[in-house]
N, C-alpha and C positions, 0 to 999 in steps of 0.2 A: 504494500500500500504506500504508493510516492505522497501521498497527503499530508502523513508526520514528517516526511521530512522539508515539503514544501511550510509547511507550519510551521515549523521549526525556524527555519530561513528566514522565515514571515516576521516571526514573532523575535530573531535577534534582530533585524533591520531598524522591525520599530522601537525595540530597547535600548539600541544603539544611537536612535536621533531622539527618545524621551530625552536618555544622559546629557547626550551634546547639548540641547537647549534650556538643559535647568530644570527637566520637570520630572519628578518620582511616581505620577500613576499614569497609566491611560484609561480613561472612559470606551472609547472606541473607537472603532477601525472599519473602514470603507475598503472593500477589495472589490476590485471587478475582476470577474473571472471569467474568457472566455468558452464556449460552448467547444470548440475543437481543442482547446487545450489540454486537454485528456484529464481534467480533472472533474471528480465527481464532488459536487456544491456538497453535498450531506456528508460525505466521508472527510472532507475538508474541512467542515464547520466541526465534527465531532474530534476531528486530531487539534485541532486549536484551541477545543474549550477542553483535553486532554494537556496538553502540554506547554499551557499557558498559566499554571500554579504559580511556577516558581519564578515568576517573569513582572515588570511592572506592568502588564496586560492583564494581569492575573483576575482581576472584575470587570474585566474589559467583556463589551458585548461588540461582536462581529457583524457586520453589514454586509450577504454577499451579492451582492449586484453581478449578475447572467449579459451576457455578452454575445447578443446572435452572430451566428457564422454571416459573414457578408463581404461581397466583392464586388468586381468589374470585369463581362465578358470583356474579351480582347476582340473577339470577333462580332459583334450585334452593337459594344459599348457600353450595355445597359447595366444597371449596378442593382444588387439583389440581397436579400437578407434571408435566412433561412434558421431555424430551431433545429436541425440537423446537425448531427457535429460534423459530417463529412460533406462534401460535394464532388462529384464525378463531371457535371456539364452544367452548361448554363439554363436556369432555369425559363428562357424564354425563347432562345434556339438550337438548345440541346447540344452546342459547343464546346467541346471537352477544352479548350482555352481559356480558360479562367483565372483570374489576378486576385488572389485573395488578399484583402482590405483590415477584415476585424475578426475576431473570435478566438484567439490566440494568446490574449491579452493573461497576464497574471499581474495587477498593480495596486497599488495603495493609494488609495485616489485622496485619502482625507483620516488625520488622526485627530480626535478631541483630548487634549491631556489636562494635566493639571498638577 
């Protein structure tokens, strides 16, 4: 299960910029997490509120903000969004040339500290 250790990650990043700016707790945490990025939101949220004890996160409540798969055919132009985590063609001319845009994503959009 890659989620503890993405959590993991997660959760030294934001411990590492609480310290730097002066502050000992975090409220919470904004992540967007794309839909193809092979992460599962539920096994993700539960390795965080796992291994977020011993961390200034430690009461921290998680935000996970979903991330549709979306791009740009290269062949038709047209830009698409799709709840799929995969895409094989374009969803309007069946163009297996496709420029993927968004859904990928793993970031920390916003932390509340104190």
């Amino acid at each position: 299960m890659h989620e503890v250790s993405l959590a993991l990650s997660l959760l030294e990043i934001v411990g590492k910029k609480c310290r730097e700016e002066g502050y000992q707790r975090v409220k919470s945490v904004s992540v967007r997490v794309g839909k193809a990025s092979g992460i599962l939101p539920g096994a993700f949220s539960f390795a965080l509120d796992v291994v977020k004890r011993e961390t200034p996160a430690r009461d921290a409540r998680f935000i996970i903000d979903p991330v549709p798969l979306g791009g740009t055919c290269k062949a038709c132009g047209k830009r698409f969004e799709t709840e799929e985590p995969y895409i094989a063609q374009c969803p309007f001319c069946a163009s297996p040339s496709v420029r993927i845009t968004q859904g990928k994503e793993l970031e920390i959009v916003e932390m509340e500290v104190e």
